[in-house]
Structure formats: C-alpha cells, structure tokens
N, C-alpha and C positions, 0 to 999 in steps of 0.2 A: 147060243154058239156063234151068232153071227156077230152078236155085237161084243170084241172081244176087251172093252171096256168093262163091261158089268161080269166079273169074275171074283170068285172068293180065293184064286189064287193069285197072292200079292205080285209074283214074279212076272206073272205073262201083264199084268198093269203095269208095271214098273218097264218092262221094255214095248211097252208101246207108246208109253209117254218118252221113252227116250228117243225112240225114233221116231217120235210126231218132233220132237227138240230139235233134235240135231238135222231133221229136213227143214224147218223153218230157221236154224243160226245158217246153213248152208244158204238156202235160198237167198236171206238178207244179206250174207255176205260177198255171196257172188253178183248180189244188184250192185252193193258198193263196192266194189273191187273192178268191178266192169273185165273192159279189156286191157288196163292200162298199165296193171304187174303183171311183167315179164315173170317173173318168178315161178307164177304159179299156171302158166299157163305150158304147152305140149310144141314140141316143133311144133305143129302146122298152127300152132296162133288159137287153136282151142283151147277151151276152161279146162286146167289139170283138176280133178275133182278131188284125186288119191290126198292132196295138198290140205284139203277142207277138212276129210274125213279122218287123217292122225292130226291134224290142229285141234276137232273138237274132241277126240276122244282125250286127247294129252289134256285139253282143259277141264272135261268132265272126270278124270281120273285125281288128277292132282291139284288141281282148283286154281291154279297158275298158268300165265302164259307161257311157252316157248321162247325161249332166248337163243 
C-alpha cells in the first residue's frame, strides 16, 4: 500500500506517472522561464504556476501547443 507504484490497478499508475510528469515539465520549465516573462508571472513578480498547470494539461490532452 505504501508503494503506490506496484498496483494491479492500471489507473492509480497512470496518474501517478502523470503527476511524477507534469511536476518534473513544471519544475524544468520554471528553471527556464526564470523571472524574465512577464506573462506568467502574479503582480507581485511571483511565479504564476496556474500558467504551467493548463499549459501542461492542454498539451497532455491534445498533444499540441497552445496558440
């Protein structure tokens, strides 16, 4: 039970590789993104994360980037 890797239900592996994914595309895209887009960042000049998290779902959903 602890290790919820080794399960015979496909579903709870499936969203824990997702979410092991989508914290490592986040992670790396927030080193290269820095602080230098405005875009994605909150008034006070912190990382807008909400930006990361429909960027990867949109690309894990459709397999395409955002335009």
């Amino acid at each position: 039970m602890e290790n919820k890797e080794l399960s015979n239900h496909p579903e709870v592996i499936k969203k824990v590789l997702y979410d092991y994914a989508k914290a490592k595309w986040i992670t790396h895209r927030t080193d290269i993104q820095g602080k230098k887009d405005a875009a994605i960042q909150d008034e006070d000049g912190s990382m807008d994360f909400d930006y990361f998290y429909f960027y990867y779902d949109y690309i894990y959903d459709r397999g395409v980037q955002p335009y």
